[in-house]
C-alpha positions in Angstrom: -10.2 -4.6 12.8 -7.0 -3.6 14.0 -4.5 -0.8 12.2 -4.7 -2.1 8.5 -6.8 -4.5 6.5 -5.7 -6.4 3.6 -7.9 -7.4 0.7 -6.5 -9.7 -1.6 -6.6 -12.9 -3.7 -3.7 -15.2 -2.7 -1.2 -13.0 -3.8 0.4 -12.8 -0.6 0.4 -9.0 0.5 -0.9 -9.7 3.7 1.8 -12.3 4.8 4.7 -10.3 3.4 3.7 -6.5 5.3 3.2 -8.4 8.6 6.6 -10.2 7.9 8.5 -6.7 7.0 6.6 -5.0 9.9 8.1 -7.6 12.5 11.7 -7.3 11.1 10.8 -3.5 11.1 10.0 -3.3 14.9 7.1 -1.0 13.4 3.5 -1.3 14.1 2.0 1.4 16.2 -1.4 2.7 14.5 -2.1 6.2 15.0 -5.9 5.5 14.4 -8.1 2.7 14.4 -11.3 1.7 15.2 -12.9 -1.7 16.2 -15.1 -1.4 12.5 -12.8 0.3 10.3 -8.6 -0.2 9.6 -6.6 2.8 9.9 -5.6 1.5 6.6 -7.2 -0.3 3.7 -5.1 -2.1 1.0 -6.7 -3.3 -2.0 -4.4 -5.8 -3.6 -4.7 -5.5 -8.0 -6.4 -8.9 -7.8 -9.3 -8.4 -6.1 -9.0 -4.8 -7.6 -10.1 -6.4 -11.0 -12.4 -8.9 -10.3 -14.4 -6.7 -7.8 -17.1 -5.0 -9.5 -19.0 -3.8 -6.2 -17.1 -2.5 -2.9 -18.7 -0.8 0.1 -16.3 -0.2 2.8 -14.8 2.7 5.3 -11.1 3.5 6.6 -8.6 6.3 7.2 -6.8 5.8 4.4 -7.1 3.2 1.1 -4.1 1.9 -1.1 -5.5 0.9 -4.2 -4.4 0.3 -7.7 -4.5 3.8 -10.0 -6.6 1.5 -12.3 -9.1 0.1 -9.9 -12.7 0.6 -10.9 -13.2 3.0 -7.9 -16.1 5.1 -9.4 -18.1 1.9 -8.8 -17.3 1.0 -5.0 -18.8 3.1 -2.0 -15.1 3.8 -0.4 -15.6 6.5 2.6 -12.0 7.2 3.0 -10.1 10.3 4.7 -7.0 10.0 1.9 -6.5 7.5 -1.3 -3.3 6.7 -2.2 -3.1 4.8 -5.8 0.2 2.4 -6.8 0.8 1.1 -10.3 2.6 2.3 -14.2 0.5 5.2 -14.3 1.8 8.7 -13.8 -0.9 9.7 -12.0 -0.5 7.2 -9.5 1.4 8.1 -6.0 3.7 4.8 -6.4 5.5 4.2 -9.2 8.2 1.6 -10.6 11.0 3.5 -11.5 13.7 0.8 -12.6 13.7 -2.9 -12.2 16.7 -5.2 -11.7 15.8 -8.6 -10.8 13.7 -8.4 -7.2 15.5 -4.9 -6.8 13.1 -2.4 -7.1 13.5 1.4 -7.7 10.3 2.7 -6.5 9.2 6.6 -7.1 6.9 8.6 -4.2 5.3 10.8 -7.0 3.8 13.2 -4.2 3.9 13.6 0.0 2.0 10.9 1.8 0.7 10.9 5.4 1.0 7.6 7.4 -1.2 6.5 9.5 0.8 8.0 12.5 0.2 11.7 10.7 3.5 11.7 9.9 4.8 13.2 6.5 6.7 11.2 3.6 8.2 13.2 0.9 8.2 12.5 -3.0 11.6 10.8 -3.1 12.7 7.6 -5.0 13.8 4.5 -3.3 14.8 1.1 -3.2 12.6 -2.0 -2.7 13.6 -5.5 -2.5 10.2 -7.7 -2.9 9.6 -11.5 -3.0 10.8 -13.7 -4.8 8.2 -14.4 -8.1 5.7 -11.6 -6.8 4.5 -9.4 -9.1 5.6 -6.0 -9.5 2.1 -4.5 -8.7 2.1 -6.8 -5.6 5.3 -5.5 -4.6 4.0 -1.5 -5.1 1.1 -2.6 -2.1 3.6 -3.7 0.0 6.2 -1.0 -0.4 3.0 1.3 -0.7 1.6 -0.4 2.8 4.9 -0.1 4.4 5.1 3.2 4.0 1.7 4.2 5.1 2.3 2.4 8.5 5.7 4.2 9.1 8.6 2.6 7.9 10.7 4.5 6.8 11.7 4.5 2.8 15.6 3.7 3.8 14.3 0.6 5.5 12.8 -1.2 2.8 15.8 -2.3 0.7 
């Protein structure tokens, strides 16, 4: 394992992170271990169609409505994304692939540094979904780019 961990169904999260992380110039885990990813994304895909989950990391991004009470997640912090208000990313506004995204509370990345509730803009992928976009712009986040960066 290395500093994150995607699980997903085609939908492309994995692909678009790495892509954003190289035009970043980010990547440097503060944590990580050769069994466990600093960070575990759960993409809404394999979110829904995964009734049984059993795995460890510093921190998970899931969707707020995953079935969670049925997986065996040993996690440090959980961060959710989706349209609920209880979730920690949120769409604000949509225009096209413009995103406004909204940080409902602080986050930690893995580095241990602090992200403040703020709301931003996004730009995802062409034709992805807007819950793929929230893992991405939720993944970003976690591994230290900064919010300004992602537009």
């Amino acid at each position: 394992m290395g500093c994150f961990e995607v699980l997903e169904s085609g939908e492309g999260i994995q692909e678009e992170i790495a892509h954003r992380l190289q035009d970043a110039g980010a990547l440097a885990c503060g944590w990580s271990s050769p069994s466990r990813p600093a960070l575990l994304i759960i993409s809404p895909r394999v979110a829904a169609q995964t009734p049984r989950l059993e795995l460890g990391c510093r921190t998970v991004l899931l969707p707020g409505d995953a079935p969670a009470q049925h997986w065996q997640l040993q996690a440090a912090s959980a961060v959710s994304y989706g349209p609920g208000p209880r979730d920690t990313l949120t769409l604000s506004s949509r225009e096209g692939n413009r995103l406004w995204l909204a940080l409902q509370r602080e986050v930690v990345t893995v580095q241990g540094q602090v992200v403040e509730r703020q709301e931003f803009p996004f730009q995802s992928a062409p034709a992805q979904s807007t819950q793929a976009a929230l893992a991405v712009a939720g993944a970003l986040l976690l591994l230290g780019v900064r919010p300004e960066h992602l537009s």
